[in-house]
C-alpha positions in Angstrom: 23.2 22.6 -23.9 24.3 21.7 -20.6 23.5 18.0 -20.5 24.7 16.2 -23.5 25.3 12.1 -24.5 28.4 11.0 -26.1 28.8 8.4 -28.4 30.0 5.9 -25.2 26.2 6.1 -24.5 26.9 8.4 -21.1 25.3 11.5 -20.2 27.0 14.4 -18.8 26.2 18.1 -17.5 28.7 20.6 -18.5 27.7 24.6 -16.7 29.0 27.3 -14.6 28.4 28.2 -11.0 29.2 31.9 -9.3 32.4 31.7 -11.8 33.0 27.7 -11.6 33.1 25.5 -14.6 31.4 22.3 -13.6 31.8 19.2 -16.0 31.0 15.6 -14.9 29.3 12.8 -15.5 26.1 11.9 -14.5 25.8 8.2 -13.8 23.0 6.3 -14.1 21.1 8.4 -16.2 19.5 7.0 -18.7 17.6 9.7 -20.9 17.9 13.2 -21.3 15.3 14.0 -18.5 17.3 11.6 -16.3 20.4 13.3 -16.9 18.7 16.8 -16.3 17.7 16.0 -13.0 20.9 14.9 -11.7 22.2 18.1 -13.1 20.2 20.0 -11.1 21.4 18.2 -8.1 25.0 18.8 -9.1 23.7 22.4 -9.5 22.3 22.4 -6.1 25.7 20.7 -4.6 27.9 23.4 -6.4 25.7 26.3 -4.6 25.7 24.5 -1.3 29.5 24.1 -1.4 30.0 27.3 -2.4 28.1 28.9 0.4 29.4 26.5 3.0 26.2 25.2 3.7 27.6 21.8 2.1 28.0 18.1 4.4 29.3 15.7 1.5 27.0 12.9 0.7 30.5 10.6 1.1 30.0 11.2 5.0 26.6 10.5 5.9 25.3 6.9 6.2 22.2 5.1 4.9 21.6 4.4 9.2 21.1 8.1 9.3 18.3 8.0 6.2 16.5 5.0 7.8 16.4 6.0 11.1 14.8 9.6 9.9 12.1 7.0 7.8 11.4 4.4 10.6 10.6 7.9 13.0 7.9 9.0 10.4 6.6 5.5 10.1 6.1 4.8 13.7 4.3 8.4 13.9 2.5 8.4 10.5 2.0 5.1 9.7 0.1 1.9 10.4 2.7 -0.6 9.3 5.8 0.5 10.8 6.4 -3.4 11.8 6.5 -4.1 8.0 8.8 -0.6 7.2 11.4 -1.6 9.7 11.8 -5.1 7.9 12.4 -3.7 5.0 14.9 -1.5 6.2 16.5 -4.5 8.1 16.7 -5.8 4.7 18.4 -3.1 3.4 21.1 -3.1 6.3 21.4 -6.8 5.2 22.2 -5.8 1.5 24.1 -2.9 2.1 25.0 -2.6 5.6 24.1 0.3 7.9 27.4 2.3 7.7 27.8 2.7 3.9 27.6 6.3 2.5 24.4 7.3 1.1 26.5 8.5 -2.6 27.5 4.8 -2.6 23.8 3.8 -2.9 23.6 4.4 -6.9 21.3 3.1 -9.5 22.9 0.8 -10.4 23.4 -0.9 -7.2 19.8 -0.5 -6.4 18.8 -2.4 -10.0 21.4 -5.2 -9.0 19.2 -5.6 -5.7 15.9 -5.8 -7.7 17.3 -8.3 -9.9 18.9 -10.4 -6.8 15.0 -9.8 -4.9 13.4 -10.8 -8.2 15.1 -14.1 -7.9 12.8 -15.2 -4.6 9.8 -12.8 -4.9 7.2 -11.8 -7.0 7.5 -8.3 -8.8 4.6 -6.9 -6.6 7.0 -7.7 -3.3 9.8 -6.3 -5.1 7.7 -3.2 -5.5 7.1 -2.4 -2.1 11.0 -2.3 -1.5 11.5 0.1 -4.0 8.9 2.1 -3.0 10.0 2.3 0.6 13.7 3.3 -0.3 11.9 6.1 -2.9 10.4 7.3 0.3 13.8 7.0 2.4 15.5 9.0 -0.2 12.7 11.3 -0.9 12.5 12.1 3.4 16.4 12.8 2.9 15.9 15.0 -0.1 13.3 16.8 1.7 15.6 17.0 5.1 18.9 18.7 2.6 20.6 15.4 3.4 20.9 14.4 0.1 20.5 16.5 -3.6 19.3 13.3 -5.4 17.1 10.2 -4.8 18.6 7.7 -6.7 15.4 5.7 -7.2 14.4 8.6 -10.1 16.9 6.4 -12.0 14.8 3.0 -11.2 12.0 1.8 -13.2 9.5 -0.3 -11.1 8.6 -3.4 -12.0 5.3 -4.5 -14.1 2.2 -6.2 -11.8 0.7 -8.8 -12.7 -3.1 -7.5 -11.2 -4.6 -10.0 -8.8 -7.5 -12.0 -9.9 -10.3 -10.6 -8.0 -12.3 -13.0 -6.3 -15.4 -13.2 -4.6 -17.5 -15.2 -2.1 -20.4 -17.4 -3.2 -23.4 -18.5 -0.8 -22.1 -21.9 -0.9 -18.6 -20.8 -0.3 -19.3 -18.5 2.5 -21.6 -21.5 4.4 -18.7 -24.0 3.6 -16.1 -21.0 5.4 -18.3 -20.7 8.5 -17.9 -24.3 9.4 -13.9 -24.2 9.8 -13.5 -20.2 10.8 -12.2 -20.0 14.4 -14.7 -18.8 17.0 -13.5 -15.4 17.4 -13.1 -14.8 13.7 -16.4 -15.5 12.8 -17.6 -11.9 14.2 -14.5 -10.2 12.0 -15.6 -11.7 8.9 -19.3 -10.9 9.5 -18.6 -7.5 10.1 -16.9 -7.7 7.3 -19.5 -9.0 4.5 -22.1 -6.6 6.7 -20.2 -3.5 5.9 -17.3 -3.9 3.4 -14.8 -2.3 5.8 -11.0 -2.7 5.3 -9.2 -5.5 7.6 -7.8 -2.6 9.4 -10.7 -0.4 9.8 -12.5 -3.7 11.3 -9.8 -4.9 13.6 -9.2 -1.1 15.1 -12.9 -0.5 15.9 -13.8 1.4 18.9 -17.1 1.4 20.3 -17.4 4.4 20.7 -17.6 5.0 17.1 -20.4 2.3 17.0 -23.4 4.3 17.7 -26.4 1.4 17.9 -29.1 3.9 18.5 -29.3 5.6 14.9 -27.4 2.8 13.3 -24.0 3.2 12.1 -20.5 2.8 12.2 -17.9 6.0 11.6 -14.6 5.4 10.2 -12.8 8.8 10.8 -10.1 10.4 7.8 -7.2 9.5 9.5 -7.9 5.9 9.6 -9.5 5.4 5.9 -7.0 4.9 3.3 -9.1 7.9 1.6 -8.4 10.4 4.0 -12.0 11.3 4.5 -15.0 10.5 7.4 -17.3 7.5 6.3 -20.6 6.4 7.9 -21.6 3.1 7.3 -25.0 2.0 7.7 -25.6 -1.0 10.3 -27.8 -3.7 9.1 -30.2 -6.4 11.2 -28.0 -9.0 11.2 -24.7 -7.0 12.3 -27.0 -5.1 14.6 -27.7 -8.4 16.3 -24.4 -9.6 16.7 -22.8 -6.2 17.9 -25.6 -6.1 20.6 -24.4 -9.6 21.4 -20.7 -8.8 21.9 -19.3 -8.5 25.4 -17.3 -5.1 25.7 -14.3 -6.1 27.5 -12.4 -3.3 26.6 -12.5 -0.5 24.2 -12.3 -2.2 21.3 -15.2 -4.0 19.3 -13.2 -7.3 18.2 -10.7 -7.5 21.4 -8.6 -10.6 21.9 -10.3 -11.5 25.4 -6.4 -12.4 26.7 -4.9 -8.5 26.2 -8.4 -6.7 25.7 -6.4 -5.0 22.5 -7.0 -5.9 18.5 -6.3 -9.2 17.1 -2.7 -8.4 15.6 -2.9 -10.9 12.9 -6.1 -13.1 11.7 -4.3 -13.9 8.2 -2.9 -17.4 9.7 -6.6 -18.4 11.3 -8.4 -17.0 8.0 -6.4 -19.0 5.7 -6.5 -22.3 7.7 -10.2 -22.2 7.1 -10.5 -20.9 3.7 -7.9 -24.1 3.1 -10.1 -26.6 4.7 -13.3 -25.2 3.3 -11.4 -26.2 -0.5 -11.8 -22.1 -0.9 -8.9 -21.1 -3.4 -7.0 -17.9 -3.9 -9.4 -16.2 -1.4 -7.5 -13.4 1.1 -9.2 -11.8 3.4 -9.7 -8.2 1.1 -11.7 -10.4 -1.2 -14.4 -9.9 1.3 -14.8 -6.8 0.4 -14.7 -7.5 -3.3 -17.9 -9.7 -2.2 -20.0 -6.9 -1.0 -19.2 -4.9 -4.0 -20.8 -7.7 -6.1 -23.3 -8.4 -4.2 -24.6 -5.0 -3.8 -24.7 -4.7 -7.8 -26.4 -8.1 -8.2 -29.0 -7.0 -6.1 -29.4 -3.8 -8.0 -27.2 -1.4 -6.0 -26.4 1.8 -8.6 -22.8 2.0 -8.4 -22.6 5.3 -7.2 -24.2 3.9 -4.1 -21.8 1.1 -3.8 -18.8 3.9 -4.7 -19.9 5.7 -1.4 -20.2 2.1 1.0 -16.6 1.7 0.0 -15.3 4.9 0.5 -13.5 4.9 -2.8 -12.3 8.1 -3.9 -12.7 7.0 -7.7 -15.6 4.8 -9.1 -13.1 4.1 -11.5 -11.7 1.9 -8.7 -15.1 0.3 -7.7 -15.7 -0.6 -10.8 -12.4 -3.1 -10.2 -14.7 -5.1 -7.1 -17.8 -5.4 -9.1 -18.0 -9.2 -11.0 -21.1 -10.0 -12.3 -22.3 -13.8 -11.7 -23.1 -16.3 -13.9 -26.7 -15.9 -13.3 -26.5 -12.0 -13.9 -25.1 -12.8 -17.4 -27.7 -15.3 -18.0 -30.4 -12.7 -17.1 -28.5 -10.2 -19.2 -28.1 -12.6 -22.2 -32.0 -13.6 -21.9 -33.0 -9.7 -22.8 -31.6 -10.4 -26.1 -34.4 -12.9 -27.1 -37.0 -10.4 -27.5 -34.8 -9.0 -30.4 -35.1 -12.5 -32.5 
């Protein structure tokens, strides 16, 4: 076989190449299909240097990886702020001149377990997964043979506690929300659209004459074109909106979307006594209050764009009065 473990608990690849006996070890593997992998990369490496096509791994630098990641974020992605943090982070860690082959597993894992010290394992998460996707650009570019986050397990979540909004908790929010956030969060329990989708709204996909709002693929997290339905009550606020500029919720001062609302939202949710409530629970408020009032859940599955009712299934809570109800079927059976 040419991947093999010896009794020091190692794994290593032993083959030939065009003639050339290759032996090494492959660290940080920890299984058989571990250890396979990197043997294809040392595979790959061997033809490469063999038909001259090969830059050694020991010469390019991690500043080379990021900056190739940070140019896809800014084009591809909505939260490049948040990418180039982490990758600040990184040069923090590891500096922006070391060589990629000196990023191993095992110096990764000792960064989780450093990170895991301060943050929660979903946080620690979201680091891994951007490096993965440094690597994985790399891989993809013939930078690197090997993305060394195929050797790193990611951490266990802890699910969040979905919450939703009650009537007296949603009155009791209203009081303290700031002026201009009180239109967001409508919208928000009107439709069930994402922060994002909400904040980025155009008018001119607002179309008040047959009543709906058009989310287009590129900016759902599905990837597909959504219609949502406009109802009386956000029909009479969005008639009552000035349009100062193109954008439905504009801060008045720059005419562009509100950058952040979590600091404003929070305050009030604080001062209304409203616990463990972010601004995505709203959403998880529609669902269940479109199933309390009888909504099928295919129906609900459609207003949230979710690609998998699997995953609306998640937002829907029933209340304590739906239970009663439920639980008072079973009297006719005594």
């Amino acid at each position: 076989m040419s991947v093999y473990k010896k009794p020091n608990g190692k794994w290593y690849c032993q083959f030939m190449v065009k003639g050339e006996r290759i032996h090494k070890l492959l660290d940080g593997a920890k299984n058989k299909q571990e250890a396979k992998e990197l043997e294809d990369a040392e595979r790959y490496k061997a033809r490469q240097r063999q038909n001259g096509l090969t830059v050694s791994e020991d010469t390019i630098l991690f500043k080379k990886l990021a900056n190739i990641f940070l140019n896809y974020s800014k084009t591809n992605k909505k939260d490049y702020k948040r990418d180039e943090a982490k990758v600040n982070l990184f040069y923090k860690e590891w500096g922006k001149d070391i060589p990629v082959s000196k990023i191993t597993p095992d110096r990764i894992e000792k960064f989780k377990a450093k990170m895991l010290e301060h943050y929660s394992n979903a946080y620690v998460n979201r680091y891994l997964a951007c490096l993965k996707t440094i690597f994985n650009l790399a891989v993809k570019n013939q930078l690197v043979s090997y993305n060394p986050m195929k050797s790193v397990k990611m951490l266990k979540e802890n699910n969040y506690k979905i919450r939703y909004l009650t009537i007296e908790e949603e009155a009791e929010l209203f009081k303290y929300l700031p002026e201009h956030l009180k239109p967001i969060v409508i919208c928000a329990l009107q439709t069930g659209l994402r922060k994002s989708n909400i904040l980025n709204l155009r008018w001119e996909l607002v179309d008040l004459d047959f009543r709906f709002i058009e989310i287009l693929a590129q900016q759902n997290k599905g990837h597909k074109v959504i219609k949502i339905p406009i109802s009386d009550k956000l029909m009479e606020l969005l008639i009552s909106l000035p349009k100062i500029s193109e954008y439905v919720f504009a801060n008045p001062e720059t005419g562009l979307p509100y950058r952040d609302i979590s600091e404003g939202f929070n305050n009030a949710c604080n001062k209304a006594g409203i616990d463990n409530f972010r601004f995505h629970d709203l959403r998880h408020t529609v669902a269940t209050r479109l199933v309390e009032k009888g909504v099928d859940i295919r129906t609900v599955q459609e207003i949230l764009a979710h690609s998998s009712i699997v995953t609306t299934q998640r937002y829907m809570h029933p209340t304590p009065k739906r239970k009663l109800e439920a639980i008072e079927v079973l009297n006719s059976y005594c």
